[in-house]
Predicted model as a PDB file, atoms N, CA, C, CB and O in Angstrom, pLDDT in the B-factor column:
MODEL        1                                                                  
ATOM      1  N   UNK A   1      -2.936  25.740  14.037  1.00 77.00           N  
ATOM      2  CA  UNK A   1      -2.051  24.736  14.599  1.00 77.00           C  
ATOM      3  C   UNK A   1      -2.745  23.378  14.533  1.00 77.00           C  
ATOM      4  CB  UNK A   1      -1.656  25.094  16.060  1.00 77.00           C  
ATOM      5  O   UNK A   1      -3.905  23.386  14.945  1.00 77.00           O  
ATOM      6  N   UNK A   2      -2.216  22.104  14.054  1.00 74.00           N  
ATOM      7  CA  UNK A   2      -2.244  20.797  14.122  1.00 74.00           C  
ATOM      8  C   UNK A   2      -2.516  20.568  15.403  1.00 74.00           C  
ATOM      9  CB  UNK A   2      -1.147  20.167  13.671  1.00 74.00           C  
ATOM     10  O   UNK A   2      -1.936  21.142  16.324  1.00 74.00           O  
ATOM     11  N   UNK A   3      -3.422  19.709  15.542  1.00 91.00           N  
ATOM     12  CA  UNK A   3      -3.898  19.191  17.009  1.00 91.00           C  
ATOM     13  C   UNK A   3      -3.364  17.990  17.100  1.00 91.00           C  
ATOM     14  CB  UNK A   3      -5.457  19.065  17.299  1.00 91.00           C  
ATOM     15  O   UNK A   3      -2.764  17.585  18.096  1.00 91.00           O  
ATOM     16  N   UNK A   4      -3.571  17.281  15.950  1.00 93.00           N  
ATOM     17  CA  UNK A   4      -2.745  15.733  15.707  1.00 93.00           C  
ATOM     18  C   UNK A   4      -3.049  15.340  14.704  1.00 93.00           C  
ATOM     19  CB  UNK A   4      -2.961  14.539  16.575  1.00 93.00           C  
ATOM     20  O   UNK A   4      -3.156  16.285  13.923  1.00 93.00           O  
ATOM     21  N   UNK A   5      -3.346  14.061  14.082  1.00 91.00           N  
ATOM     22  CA  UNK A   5      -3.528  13.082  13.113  1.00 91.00           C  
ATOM     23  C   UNK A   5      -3.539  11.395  13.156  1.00 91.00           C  
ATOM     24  CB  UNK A   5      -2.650  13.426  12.367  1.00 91.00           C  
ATOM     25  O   UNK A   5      -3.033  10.845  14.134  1.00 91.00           O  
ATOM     26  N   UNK A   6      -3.923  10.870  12.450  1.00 91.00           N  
ATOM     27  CA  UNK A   6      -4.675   9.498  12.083  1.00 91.00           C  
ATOM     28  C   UNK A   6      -3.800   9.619  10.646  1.00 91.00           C  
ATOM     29  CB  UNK A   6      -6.752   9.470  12.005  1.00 91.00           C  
ATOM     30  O   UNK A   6      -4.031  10.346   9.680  1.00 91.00           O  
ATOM     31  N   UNK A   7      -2.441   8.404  10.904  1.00 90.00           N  
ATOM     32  CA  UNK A   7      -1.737   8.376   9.606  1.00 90.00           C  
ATOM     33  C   UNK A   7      -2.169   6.282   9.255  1.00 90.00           C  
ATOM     34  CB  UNK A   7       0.474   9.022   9.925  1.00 90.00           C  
ATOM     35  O   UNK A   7      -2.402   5.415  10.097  1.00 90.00           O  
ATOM     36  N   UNK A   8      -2.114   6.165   7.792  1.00 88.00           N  
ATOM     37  CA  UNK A   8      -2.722   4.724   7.698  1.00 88.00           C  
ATOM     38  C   UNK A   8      -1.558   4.641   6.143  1.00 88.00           C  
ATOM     39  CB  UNK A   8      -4.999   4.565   7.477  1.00 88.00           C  
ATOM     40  O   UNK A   8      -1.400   3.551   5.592  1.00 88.00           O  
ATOM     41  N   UNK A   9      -0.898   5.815   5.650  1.00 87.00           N  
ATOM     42  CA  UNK A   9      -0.191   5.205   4.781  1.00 87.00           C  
ATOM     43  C   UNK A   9       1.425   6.242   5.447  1.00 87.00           C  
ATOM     44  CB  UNK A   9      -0.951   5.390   2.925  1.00 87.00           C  
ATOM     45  O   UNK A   9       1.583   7.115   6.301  1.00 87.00           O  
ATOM     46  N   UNK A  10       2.224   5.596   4.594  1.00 88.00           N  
ATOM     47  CA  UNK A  10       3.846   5.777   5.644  1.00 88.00           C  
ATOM     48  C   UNK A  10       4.853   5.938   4.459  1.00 88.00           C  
ATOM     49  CB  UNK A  10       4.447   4.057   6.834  1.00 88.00           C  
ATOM     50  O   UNK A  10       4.315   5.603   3.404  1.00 88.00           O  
ATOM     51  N   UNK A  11       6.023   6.309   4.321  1.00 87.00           N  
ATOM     52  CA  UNK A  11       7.026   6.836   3.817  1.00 87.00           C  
ATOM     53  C   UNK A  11       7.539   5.582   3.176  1.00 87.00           C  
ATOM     54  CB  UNK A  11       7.883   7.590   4.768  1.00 87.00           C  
ATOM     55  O   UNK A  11       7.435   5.282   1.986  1.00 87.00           O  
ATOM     56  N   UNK A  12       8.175   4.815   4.245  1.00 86.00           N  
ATOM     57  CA  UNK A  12       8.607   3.289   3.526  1.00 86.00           C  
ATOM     58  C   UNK A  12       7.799   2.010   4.425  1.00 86.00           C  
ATOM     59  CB  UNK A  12      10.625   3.003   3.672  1.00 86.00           C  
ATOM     60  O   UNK A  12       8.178   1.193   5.264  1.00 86.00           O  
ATOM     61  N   UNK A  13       6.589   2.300   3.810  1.00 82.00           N  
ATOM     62  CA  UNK A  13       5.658   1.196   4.190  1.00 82.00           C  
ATOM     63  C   UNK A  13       6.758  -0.292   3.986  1.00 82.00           C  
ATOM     64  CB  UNK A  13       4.072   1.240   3.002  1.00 82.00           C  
ATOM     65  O   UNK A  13       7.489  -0.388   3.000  1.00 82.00           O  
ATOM     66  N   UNK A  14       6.714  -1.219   4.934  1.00 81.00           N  
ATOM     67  CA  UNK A  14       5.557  -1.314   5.765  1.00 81.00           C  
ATOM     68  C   UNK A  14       6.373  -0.896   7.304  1.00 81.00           C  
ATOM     69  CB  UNK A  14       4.746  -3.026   5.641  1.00 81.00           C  
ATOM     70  O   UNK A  14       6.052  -0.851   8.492  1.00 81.00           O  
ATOM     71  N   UNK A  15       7.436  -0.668   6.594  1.00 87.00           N  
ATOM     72  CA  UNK A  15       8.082   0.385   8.158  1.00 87.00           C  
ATOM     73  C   UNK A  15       7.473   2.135   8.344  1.00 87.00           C  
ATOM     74  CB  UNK A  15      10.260   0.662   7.914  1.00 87.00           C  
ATOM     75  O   UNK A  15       7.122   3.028   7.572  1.00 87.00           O  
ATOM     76  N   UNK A  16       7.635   1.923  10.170  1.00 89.00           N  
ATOM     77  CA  UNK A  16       7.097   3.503  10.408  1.00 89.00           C  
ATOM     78  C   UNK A  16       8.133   4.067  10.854  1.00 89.00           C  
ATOM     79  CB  UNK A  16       5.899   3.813  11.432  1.00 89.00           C  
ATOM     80  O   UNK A  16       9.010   3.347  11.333  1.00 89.00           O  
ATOM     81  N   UNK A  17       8.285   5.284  10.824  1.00 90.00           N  
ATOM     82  CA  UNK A  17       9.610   5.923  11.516  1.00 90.00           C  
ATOM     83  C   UNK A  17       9.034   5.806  13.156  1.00 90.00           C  
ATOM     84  CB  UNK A  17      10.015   7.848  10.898  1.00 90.00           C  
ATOM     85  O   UNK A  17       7.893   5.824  13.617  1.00 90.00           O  
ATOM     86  N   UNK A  18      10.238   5.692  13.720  1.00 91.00           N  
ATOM     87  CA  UNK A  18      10.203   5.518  15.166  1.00 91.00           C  
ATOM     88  C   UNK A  18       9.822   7.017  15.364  1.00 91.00           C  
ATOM     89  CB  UNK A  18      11.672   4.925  15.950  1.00 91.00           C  
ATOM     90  O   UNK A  18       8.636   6.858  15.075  1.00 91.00           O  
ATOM     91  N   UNK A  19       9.869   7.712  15.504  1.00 92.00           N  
ATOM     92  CA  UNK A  19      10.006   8.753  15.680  1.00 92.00           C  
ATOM     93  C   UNK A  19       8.023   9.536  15.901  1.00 92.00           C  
ATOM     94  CB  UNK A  19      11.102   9.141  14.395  1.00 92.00           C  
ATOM     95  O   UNK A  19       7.470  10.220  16.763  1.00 92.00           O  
ATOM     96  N   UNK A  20       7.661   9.004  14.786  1.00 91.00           N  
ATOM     97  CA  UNK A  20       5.878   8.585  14.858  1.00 91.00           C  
ATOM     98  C   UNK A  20       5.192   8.115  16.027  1.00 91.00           C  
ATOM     99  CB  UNK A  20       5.501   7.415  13.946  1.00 91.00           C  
ATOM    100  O   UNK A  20       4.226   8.551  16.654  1.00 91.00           O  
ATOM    101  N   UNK A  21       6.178   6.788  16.206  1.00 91.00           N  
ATOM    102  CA  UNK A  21       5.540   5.688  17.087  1.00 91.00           C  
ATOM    103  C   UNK A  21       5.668   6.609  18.541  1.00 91.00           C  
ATOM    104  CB  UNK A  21       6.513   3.959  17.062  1.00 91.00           C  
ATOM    105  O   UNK A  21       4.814   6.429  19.410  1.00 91.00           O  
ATOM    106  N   UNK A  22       6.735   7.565  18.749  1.00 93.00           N  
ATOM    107  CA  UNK A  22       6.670   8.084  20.336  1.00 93.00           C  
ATOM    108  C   UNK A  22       5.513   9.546  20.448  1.00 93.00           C  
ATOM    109  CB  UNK A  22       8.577   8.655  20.881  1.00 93.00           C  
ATOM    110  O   UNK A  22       5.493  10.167  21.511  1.00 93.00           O  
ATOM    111  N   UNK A  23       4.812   9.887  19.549  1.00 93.00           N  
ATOM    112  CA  UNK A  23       4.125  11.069  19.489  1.00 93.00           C  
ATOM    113  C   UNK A  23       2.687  11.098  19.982  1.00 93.00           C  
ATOM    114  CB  UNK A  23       4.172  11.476  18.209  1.00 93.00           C  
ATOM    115  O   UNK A  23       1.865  10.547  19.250  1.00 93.00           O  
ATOM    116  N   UNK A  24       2.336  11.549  20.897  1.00 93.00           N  
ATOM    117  CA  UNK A  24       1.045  11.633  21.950  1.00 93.00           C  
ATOM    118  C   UNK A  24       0.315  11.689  20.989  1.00 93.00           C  
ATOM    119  CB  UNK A  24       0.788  12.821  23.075  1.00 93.00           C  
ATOM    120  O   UNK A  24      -0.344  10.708  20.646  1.00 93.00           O  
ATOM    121  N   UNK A  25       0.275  12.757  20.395  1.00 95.00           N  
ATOM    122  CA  UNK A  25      -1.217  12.952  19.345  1.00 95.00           C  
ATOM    123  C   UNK A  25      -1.593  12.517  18.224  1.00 95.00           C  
ATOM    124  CB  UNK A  25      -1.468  14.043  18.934  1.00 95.00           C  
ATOM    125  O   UNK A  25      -2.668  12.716  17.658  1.00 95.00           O  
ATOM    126  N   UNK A  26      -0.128  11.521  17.668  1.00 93.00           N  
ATOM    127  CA  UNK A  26      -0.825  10.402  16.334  1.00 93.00           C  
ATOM    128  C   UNK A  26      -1.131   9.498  16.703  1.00 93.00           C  
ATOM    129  CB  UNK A  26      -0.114   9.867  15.209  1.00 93.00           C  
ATOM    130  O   UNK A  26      -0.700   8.976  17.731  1.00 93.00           O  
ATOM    131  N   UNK A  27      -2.262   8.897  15.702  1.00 93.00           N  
ATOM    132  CA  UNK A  27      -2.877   7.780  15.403  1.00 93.00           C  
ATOM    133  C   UNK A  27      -2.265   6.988  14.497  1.00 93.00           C  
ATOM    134  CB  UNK A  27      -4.009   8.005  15.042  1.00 93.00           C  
ATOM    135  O   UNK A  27      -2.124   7.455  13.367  1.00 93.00           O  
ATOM    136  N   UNK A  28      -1.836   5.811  14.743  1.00 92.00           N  
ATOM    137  CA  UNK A  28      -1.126   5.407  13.369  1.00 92.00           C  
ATOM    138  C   UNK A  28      -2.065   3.740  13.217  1.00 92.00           C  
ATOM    139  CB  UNK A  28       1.084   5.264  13.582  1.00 92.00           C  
ATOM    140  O   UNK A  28      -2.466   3.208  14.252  1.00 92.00           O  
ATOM    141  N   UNK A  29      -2.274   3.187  12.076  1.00 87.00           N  
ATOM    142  CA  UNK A  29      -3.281   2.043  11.779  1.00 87.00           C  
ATOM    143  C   UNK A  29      -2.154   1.554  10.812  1.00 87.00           C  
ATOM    144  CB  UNK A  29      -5.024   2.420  11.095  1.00 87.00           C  
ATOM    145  O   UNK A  29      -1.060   2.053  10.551  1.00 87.00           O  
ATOM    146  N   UNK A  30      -2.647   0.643  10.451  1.00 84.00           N  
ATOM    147  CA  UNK A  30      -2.743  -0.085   8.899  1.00 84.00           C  
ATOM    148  C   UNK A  30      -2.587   0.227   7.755  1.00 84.00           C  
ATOM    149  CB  UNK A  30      -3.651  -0.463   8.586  1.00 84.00           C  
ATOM    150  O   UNK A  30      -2.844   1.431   7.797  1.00 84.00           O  
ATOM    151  N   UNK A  31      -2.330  -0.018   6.682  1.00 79.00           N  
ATOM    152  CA  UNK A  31      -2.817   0.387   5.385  1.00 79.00           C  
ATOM    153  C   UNK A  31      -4.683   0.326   5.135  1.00 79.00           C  
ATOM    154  CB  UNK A  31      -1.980  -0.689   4.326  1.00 79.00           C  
ATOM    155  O   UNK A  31      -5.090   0.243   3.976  1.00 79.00           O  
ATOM    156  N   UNK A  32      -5.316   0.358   5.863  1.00 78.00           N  
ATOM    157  CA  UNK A  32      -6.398  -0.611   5.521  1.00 78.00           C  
ATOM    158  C   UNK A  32      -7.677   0.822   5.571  1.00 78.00           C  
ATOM    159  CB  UNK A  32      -6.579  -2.223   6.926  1.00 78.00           C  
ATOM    160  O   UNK A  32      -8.815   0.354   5.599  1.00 78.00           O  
ATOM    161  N   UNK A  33      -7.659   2.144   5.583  1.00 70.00           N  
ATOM    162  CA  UNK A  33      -8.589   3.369   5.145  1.00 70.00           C  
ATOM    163  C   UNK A  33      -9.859   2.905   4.421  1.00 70.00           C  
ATOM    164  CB  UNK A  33      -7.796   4.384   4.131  1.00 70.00           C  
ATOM    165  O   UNK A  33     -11.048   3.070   4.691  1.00 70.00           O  
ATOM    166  N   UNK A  34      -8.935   1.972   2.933  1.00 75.00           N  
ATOM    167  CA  UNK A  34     -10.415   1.982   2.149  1.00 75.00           C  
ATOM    168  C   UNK A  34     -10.682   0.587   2.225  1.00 75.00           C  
ATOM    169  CB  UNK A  34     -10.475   2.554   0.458  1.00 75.00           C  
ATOM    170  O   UNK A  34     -11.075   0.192   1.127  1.00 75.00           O  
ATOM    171  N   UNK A  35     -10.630  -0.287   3.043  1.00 84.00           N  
ATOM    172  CA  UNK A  35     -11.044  -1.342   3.087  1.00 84.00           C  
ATOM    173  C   UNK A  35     -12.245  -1.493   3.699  1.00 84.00           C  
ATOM    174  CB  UNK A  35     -10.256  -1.977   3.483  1.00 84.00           C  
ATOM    175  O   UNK A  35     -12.395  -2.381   4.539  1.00 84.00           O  
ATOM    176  N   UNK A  36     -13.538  -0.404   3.258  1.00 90.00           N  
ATOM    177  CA  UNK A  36     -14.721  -1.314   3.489  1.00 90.00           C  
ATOM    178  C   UNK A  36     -15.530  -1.720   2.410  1.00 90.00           C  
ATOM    179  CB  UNK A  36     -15.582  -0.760   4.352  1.00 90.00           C  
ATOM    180  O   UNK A  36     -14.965  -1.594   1.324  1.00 90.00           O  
ATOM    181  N   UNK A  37     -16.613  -2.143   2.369  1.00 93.00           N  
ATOM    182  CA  UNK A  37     -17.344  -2.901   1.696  1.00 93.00           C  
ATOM    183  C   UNK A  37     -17.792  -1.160   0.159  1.00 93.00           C  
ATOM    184  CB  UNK A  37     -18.879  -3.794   3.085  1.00 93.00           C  
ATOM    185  O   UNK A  37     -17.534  -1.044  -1.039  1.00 93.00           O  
ATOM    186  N   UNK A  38     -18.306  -0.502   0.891  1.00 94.00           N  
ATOM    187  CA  UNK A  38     -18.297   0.570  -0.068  1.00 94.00           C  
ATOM    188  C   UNK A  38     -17.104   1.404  -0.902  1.00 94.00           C  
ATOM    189  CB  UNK A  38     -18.883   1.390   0.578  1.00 94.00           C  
ATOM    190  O   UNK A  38     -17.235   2.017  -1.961  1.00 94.00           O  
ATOM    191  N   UNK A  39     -15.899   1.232  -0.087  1.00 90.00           N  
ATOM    192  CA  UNK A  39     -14.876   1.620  -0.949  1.00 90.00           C  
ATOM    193  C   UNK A  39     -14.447   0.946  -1.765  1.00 90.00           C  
ATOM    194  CB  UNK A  39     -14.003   1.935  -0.498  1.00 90.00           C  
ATOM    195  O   UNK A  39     -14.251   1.237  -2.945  1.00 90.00           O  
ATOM    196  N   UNK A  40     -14.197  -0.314  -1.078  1.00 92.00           N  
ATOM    197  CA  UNK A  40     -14.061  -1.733  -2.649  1.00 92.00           C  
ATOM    198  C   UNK A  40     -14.697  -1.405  -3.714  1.00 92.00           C  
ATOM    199  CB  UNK A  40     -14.820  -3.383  -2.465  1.00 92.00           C  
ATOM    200  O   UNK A  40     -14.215  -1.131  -4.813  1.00 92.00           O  
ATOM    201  N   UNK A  41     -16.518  -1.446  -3.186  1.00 95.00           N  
ATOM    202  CA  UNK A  41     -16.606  -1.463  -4.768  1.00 95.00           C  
ATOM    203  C   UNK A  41     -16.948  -0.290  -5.642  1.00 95.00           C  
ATOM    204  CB  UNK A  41     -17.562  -2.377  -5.131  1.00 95.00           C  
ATOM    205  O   UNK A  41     -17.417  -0.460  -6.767  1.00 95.00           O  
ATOM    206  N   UNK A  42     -16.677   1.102  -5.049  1.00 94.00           N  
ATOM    207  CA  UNK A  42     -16.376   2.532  -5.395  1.00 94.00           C  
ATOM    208  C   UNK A  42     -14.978   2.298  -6.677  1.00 94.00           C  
ATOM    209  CB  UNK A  42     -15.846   3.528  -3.694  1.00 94.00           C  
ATOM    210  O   UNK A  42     -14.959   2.392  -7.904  1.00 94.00           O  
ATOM    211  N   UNK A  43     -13.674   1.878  -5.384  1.00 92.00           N  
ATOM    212  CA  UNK A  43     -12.832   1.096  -6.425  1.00 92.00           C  
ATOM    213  C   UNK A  43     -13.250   0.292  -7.894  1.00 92.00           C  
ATOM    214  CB  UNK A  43     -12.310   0.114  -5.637  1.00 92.00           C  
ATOM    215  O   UNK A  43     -12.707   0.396  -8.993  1.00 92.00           O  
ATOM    216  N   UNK A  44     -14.145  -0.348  -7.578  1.00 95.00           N  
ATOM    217  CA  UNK A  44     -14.478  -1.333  -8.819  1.00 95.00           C  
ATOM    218  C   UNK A  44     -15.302  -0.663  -9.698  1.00 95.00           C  
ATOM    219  CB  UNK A  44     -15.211  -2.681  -8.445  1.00 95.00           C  
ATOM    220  O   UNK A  44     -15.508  -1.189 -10.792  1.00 95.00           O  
ATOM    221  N   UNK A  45     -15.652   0.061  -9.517  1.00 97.00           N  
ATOM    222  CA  UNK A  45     -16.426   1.116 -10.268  1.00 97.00           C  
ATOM    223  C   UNK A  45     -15.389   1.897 -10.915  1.00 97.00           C  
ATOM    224  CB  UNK A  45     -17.369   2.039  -9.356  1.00 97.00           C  
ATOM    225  O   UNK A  45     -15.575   2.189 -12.096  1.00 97.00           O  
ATOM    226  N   UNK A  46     -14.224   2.320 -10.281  1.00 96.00           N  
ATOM    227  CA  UNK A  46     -13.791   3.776 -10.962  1.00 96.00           C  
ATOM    228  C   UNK A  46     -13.003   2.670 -11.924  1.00 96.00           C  
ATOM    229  CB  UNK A  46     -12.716   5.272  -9.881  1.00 96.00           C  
ATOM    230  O   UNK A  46     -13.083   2.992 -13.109  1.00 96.00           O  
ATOM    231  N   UNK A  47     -12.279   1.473 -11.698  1.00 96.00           N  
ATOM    232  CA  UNK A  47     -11.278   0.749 -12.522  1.00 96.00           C  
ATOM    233  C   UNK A  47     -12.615   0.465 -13.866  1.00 96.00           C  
ATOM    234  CB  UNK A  47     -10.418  -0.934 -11.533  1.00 96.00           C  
ATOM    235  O   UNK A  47     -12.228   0.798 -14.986  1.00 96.00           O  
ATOM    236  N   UNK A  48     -13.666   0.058 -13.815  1.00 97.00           N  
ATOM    237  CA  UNK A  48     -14.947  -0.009 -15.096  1.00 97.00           C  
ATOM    238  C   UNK A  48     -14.656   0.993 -15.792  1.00 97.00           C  
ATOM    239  CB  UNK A  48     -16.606   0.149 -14.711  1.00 97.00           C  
ATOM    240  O   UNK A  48     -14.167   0.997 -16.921  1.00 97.00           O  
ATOM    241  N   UNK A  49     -14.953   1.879 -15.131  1.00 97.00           N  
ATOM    242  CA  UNK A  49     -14.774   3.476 -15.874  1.00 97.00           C  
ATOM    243  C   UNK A  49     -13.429   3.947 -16.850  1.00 97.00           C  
ATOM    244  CB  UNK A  49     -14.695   4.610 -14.565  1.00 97.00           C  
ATOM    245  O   UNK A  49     -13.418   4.705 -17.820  1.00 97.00           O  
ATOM    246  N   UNK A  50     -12.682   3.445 -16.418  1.00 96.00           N  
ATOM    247  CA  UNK A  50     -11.496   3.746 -16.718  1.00 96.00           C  
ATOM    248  C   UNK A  50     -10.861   2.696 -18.166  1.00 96.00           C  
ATOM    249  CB  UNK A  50     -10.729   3.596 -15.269  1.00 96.00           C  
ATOM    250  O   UNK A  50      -9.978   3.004 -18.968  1.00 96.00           O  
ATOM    251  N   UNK A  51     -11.635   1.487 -18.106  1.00 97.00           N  
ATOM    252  CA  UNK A  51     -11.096   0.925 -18.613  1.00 97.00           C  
ATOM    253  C   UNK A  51     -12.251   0.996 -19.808  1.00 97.00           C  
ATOM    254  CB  UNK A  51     -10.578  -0.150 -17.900  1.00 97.00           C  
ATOM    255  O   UNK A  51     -11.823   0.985 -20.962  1.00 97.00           O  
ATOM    256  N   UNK A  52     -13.362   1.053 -19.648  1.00 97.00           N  
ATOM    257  CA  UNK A  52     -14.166   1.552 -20.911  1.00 97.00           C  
ATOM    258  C   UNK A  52     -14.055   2.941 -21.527  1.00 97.00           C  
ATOM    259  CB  UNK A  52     -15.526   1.454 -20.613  1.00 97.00           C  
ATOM    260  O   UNK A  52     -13.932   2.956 -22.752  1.00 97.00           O  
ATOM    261  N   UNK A  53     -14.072   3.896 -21.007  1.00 97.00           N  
ATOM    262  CA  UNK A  53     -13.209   5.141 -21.467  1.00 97.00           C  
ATOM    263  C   UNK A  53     -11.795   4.447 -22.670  1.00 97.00           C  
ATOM    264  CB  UNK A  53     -12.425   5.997 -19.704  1.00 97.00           C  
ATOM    265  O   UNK A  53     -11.592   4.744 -23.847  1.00 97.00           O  
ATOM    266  N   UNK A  54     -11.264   3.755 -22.031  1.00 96.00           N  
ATOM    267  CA  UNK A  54      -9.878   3.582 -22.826  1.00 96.00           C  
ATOM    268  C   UNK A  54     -10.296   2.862 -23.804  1.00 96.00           C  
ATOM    269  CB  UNK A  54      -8.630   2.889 -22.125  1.00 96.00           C  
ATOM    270  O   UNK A  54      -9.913   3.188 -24.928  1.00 96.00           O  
ATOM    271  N   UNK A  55     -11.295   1.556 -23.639  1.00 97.00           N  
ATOM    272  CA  UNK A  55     -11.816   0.400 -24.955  1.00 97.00           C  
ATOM    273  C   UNK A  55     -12.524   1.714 -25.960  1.00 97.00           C  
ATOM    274  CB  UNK A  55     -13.415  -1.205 -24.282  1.00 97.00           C  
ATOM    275  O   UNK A  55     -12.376   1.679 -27.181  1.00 97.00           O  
ATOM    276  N   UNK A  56     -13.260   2.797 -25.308  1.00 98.00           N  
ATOM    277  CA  UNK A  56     -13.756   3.689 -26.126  1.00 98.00           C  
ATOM    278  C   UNK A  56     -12.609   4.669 -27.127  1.00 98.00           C  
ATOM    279  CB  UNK A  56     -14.605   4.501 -25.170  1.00 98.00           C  
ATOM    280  O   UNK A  56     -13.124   5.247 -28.084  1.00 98.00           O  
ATOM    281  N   UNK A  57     -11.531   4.799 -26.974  1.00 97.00           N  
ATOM    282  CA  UNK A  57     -10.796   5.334 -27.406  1.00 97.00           C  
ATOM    283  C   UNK A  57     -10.173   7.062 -26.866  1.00 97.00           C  
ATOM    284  CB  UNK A  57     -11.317   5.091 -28.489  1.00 97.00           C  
ATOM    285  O   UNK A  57      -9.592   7.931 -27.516  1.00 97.00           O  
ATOM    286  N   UNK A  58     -10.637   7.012 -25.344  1.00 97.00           N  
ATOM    287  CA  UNK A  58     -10.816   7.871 -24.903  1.00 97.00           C  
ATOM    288  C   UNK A  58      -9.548   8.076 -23.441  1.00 97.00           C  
ATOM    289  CB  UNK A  58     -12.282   7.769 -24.788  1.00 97.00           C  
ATOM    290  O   UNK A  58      -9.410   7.159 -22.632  1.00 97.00           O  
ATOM    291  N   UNK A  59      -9.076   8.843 -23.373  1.00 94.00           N  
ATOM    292  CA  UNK A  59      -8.135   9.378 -22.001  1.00 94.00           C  
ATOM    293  C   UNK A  59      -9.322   8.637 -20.578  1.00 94.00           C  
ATOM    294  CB  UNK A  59      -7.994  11.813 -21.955  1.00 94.00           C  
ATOM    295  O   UNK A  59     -10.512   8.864 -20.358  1.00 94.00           O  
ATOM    296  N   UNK A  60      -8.326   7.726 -19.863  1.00 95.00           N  
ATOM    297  CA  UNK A  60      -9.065   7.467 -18.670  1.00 95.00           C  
ATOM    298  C   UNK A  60      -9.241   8.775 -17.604  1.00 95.00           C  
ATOM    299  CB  UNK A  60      -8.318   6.276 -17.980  1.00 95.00           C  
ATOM    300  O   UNK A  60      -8.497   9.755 -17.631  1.00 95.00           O  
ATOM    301  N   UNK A  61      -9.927   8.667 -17.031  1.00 94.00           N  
ATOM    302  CA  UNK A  61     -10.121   9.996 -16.208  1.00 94.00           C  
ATOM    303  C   UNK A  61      -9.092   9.936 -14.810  1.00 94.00           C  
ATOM    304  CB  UNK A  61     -11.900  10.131 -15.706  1.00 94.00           C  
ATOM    305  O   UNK A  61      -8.788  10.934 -14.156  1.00 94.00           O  
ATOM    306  N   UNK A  62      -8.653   8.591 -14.528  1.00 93.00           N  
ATOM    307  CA  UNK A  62      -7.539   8.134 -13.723  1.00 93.00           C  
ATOM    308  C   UNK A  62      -6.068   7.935 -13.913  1.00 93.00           C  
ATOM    309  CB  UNK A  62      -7.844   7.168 -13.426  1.00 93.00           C  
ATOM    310  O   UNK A  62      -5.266   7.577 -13.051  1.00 93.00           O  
ATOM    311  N   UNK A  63      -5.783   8.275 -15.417  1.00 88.00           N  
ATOM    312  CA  UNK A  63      -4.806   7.933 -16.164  1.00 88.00           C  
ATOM    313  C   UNK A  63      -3.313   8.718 -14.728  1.00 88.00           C  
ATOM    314  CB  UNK A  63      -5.114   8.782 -18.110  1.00 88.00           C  
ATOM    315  O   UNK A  63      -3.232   9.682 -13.966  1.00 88.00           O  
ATOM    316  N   UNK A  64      -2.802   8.005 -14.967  1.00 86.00           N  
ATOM    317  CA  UNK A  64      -1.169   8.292 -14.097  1.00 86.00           C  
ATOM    318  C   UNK A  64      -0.225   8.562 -15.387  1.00 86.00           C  
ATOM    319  CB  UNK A  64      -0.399   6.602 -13.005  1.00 86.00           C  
ATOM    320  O   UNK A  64      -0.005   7.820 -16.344  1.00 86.00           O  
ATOM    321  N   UNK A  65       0.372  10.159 -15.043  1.00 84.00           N  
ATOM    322  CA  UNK A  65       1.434  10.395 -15.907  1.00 84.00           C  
ATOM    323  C   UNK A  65       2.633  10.223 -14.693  1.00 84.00           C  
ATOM    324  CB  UNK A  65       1.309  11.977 -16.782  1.00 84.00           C  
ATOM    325  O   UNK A  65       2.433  10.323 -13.482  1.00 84.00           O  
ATOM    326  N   UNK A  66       4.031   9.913 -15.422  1.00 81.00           N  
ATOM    327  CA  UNK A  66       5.256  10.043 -14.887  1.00 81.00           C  
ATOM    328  C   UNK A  66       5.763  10.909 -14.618  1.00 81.00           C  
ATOM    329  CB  UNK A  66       5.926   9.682 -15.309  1.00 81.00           C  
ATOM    330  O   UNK A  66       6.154  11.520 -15.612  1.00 81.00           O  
ATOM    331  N   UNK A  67       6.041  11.425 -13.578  1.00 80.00           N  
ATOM    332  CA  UNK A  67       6.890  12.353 -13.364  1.00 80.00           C  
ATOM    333  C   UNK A  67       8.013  13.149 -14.381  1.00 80.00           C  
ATOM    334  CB  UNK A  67       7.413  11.807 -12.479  1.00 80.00           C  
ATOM    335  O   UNK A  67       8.408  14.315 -14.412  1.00 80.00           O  
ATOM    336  N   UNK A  68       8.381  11.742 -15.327  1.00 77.00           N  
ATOM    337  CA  UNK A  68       9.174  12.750 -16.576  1.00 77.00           C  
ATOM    338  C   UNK A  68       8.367  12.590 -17.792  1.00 77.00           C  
ATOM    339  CB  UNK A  68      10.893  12.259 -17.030  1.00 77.00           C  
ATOM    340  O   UNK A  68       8.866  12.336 -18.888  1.00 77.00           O  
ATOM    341  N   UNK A  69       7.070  12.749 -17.573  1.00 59.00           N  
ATOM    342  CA  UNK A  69       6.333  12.982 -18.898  1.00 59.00           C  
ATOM    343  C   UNK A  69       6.058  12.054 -19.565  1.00 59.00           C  
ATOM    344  CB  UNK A  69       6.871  13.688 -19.726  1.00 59.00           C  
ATOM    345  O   UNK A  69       4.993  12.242 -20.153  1.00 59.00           O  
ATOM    346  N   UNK A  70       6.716  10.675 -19.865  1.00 57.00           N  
ATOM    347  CA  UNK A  70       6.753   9.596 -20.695  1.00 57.00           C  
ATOM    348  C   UNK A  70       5.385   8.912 -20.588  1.00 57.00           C  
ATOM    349  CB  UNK A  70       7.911   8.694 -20.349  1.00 57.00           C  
ATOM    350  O   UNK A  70       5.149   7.898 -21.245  1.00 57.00           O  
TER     351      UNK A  70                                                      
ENDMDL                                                                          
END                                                                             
């Protein structure tokens, strides 16, 4: 059984369902999870990676497919 949760991203950001907002045991924040100094530049690292992989001629390791394949 769920004890509770710590939610920071939402369904139709930047609205929360009311329904959230009345619940004893969530936590609800920000968008803001990876906003520290080490996730930034974790971020900036994986976008390097990704984009030299691709100048290399190579599948990014982050690559996003579509849902219909395209």
């Amino acid at each position: 059984m769920l004890g509770g949760a710590g939610l920071d991203v939402y369904e139709r950001e930047p609205e929360i369902e009311a329904g959230l907002r009345r619940l004893d045991n969530v936590v609800l924040a920000p968008h803001l999870g990876s906003a520290t100094r080490e996730g930034r530049i974790a971020m900036g690292e994986r976008v390097l990676i990704n984009i030299r992989t691709h100048a290399d001629g190579y599948t990014p390791p982050d690559r996003v497919i579509p849902a219909d394949g395209l």
